[in-house]
Steps between C-alpha positions, in 0.01 A plus 500: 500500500843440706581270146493809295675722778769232483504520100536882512764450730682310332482650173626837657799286614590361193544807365703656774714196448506511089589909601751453724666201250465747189645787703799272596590364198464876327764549750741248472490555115554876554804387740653276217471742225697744712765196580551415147469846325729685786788540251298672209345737712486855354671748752280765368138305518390548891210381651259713704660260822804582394494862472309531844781248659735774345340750639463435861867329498667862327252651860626286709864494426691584801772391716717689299900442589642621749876615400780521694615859401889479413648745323660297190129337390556132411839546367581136466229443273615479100775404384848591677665787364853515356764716621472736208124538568582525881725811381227648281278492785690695711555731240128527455442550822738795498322660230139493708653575848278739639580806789249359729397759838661414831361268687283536817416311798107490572365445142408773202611897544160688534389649202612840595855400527436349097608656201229743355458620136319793602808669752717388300642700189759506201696802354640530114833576548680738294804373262789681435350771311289573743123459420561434140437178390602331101398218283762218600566683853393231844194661735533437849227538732618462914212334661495508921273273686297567818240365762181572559572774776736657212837417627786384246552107484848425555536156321390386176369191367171694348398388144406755287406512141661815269380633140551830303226602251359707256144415417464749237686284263459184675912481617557321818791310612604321840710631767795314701452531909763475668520414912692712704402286791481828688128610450646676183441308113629652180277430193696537164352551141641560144387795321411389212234778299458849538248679632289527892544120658349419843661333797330233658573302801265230686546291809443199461540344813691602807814385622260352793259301270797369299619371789154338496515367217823336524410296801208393330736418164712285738239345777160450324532395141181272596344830479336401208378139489425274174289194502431166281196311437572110517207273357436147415114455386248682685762519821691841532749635726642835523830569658764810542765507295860741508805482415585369842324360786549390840522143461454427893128631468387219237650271220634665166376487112874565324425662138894637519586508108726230406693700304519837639471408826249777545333399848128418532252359795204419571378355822365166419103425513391304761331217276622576180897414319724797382467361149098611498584893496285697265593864483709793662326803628573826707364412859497869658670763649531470935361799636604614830899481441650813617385713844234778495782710569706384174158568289525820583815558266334328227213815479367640109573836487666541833825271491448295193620617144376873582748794349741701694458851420782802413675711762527802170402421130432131395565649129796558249553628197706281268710771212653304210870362513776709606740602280795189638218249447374575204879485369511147620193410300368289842113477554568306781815525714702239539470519906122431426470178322482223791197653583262565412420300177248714315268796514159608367440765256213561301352200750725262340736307639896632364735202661863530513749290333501291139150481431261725230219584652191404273136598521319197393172708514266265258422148447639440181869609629474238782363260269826537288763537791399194637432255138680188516578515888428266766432702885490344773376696831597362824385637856250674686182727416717782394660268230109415462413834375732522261366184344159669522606851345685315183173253436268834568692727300540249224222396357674257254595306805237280592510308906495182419209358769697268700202461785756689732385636827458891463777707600679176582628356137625362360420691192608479098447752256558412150540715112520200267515741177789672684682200653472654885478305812437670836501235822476624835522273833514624851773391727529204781423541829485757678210610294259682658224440209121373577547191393766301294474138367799244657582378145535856379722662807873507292814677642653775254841344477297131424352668141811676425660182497243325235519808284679409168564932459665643184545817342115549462431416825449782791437343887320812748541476866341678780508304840504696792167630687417144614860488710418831713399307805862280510840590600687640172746133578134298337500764224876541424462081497234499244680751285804329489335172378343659209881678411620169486204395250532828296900431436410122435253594249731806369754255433326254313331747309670812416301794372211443720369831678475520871273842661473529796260750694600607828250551862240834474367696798168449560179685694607488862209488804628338852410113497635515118822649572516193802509270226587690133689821638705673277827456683472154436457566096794745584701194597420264291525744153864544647546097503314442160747790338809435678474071444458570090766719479775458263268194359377534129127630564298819464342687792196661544510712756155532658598603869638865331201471235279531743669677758546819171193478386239786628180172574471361822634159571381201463552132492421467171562853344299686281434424085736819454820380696452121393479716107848591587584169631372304181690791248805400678486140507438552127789722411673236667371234243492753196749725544 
């Protein structure tokens, strides 16, 4: 009897023993597949460890840096300016200095000493015959600020939005607002069809949340924080990533582009080598970054893009030109033309200048404007959706599958029978897109320079929304990198076509205006404009086209402004 116990026994051991020996070896085989196949391993094939190690690593990153808040944000960083671009900066700066409220000890004014739409009022001035206004004459409406108890403001620095429309005929055109820095703002419009127009004037933001807004511009760029995945086999790390970090608080990944010296970190993994990153990604937005007493100047429909109502009639009726005008044969007076650079009638976009104005309004007249041509679409999501309106609109041009991450790219669309290709990329960091592969993160001025160009080829840029949480000195940086690539390639390649499509506004609620306001667009469609000036490209002017137009803003506009958009960038190409 104790035999056969012992027998039992030991059989039940031997096969613990030949368990635990299988188990181990499994193991060790599993580890030395991973060793030797580490270098062909699929960046898109995850395991079920993997993705959970993701997981609770993306929920557990913390520690975010701490920055020390100086006003000029990691200015050393890129490569040192020369003295010509030391004088364009200052120049630049110029053009966006902004009447900013006097300053106060003890923190924020109380709301009540703020700027408020509803006290405050504008008045349509009479010209000098009287209340009689003519095709080709200027409208000026006198707009005076108050507070919430009613009293006049007596400094400036508010940002207000102006537009005169009819919507009867869909005609609609943007205003000029001038700062009086005395509480007092002149908006200015050209009169440019006949007939009842409307006068309409919004606050954006007060002179007290710009100032807001600036200190954030200058102090907390980390506002918005990016991340990278770093893997080697089934180990993972996840660090934050910016375009500079305080190197005291842990060692440094430097991705700064060779070439453009375009500055990049990531703080290094603890286990893992810089050389093992994976991806780029938007980390988040910080919460919590201005006072409760700030947030209350960043309210919808109290303080934040809300109208300002009229003191008398908000209305005019437009007669046709006056007898001296109509002599001169001038549409447009001369007086007029810096600004601004087209209109709406009929809900179509009229711009200014040397360009006829096409309506490419079916598929078979894109199809032949664009046979034979080469485009190339560089930027952000607004560059994005104009990919996606010409491959939607155009059913002869087929998206070439490329395995691309939605609404990251990059995409292809190709016509063979009409000899089109469309390419779209987004650009470098800062990006703030879900999730963007290491090998496929490119700077703008990087592609220009491996673009052969030509007569029949057209290069689109739009880069802008992803700089709104930097000082304009990271934006006017990038910009002037891709200038120097767009005159290399110009040079090389005569004939080649170079649009350009300016910043939008966009839907504005309080944390996005902490991180996308408008008055940063504002600044940096007067960078993008002012730094392509006098060079051989085409504008698009999306900050008036969607300022004009009678839809509410948004970041990516509506199918009937990016119409207009398209038609133009065609008549451009096919004129």
């Amino acid at each position: 009897m104790e035999d056969g116990k012992r027998t039992t026994c030991t059989n039940k051991l031997s096969k613990i023993i030949l368990l635990f020996l299988f188990l181990s070896l499994s193991g060790l085989a599993l580890l030395l597949h991973n060793i030797s196949s580490v270098e062909n391993l699929n960046c898109h094939t995850v395991s079920a460890l993997y993705q959970l190690q993701t997981r609770l690593q993306s929920s557990m990153t913390a520690g975010l840096p701490t920055f020390h808040h100086n006003l000029t944000y990691c200015a050393q960083l890129g490569q040192k300016p020369t003295a010509e671009d030391e004088l364009e900066d200052q120049y630049l700066q110029h053009l966006l200095s902004w009447p900013l409220f006097p300053s106060r000890s003890g923190g924020p004014l109380p709301l009540r000493f703020t700027s408020d739409p509803v006290h405050s009022m504008f008045t349509i001035l009479p010209t000098k015959r009287g209340t009689e206004w003519h095709v080709g004459d200027q409208l000026e409406a006198l707009v005076q600020m108050h507070d919430f108890q009613g009293r006049p403001k007596h400094y400036g620095g508010d940002f207000l939005l102006a537009r005169l429309h009819t919507p009867e005929i869909g005609a609609s055109v943007a205003g000029v607002v001038l700062d009086h820095k005395n509480g007092f703002y002149s908006a200015l419009f050209p009169l440019l069809w006949e007939g009842p127009a409307i006068v309409e004037i919004t606050m954006v933001h007060s002179s007290e949340a710009v100032a807001v807004l600036k200190r954030l511009q200058d102090e907390r760029p980390d506002r918005v924080f990016f991340k990278s995945l770093f893997r080697l086999g089934l180990l993972s790390e996840t660090t934050v990533c910016n375009m500079c970090l305080p190197k005291e608080q842990r060692p440094l990944c430097n991705f700064t582009d060779p070439h453009t010296g375009e500055p990049w970190f990531c703080y290094k993994p603890k286990v893992l080598g810089c050389d093992t990153r994976v991806n780029h990604a938007k980390g988040g937005y910080l919460k919590h970054i201005i006072s409760d007493k700030e947030a209350l100047l960043f309210q919808s429909g109290v303080n934040l893009k809300v109208y300002i109502g009229s003191s008398g009639t908000n209305k005019v009726t437009v007669l046709p030109f006056s007898k001296d005008e109509a002599d001169s044969g001038s549409v447009y007076p001369e007086q007029f033309k810096a600004s601004p650079s087209g209109y709406y009638y009929e809900d179509s976009w009229r711009p200014f200048g040397d360009i006829n104005m096409r309506q490419f309004s079916n598929a078979a007249a894109v199809t032949q404007c664009l046979s034979n041509k080469i485009i190339y679409m560089f930027g952000d999501s607004t560059a994005r959706q104009w990919f996606e309106y010409l491959t939607s609109f155009t059913p002869d041009l087929k998206e070439f599958n490329l395995s691309s991450p939605k609404n990251v790219g990059p995409y292809m669309a190709v016509d063979s029978d009409n000899n089109i290709l469309l390419k779209y990329r987004c650009h470098g960091p800062p990006i703030r897109f879900s999730t963007v592969l290491s090998s496929e993160l490119r700077y703008v001025a990087n592609e220009l320079d491996g673009l052969s160009g030509g007569p029949n080829t057209v290069v689109v840029l739009s880069v802008w929304s992803h700089f709104s949480t930097f000082p304009t000195e990271v934006y006017i940086r990038r910009l002037r990198h891709i200038r120097r690539a767009l005159v290399r390639l110009m040079g090389r390649a005569p004939g080649t076509m170079v649009v350009i499509r300016s910043a939008n506004l966009q839907a504005q609620e309080e944390e996005v205006s902490l991180y996308n306001s408008d008055w940063f667009s504002l600044q940096q469609d007067t960078v993008i404009k002012s730094m392509f000036k006098g060079l051989d490209v085409l504008l698009v002017d999306a900050w008036e086209m969607t300022l004009a137009h009678h839809l509410p803003h948004h970041l990516h506009p509506p199918p009937e402004i990016i119409k207009n958009m398209i038609d133009m960038l065609l008549s451009y190409i096919c004129p």
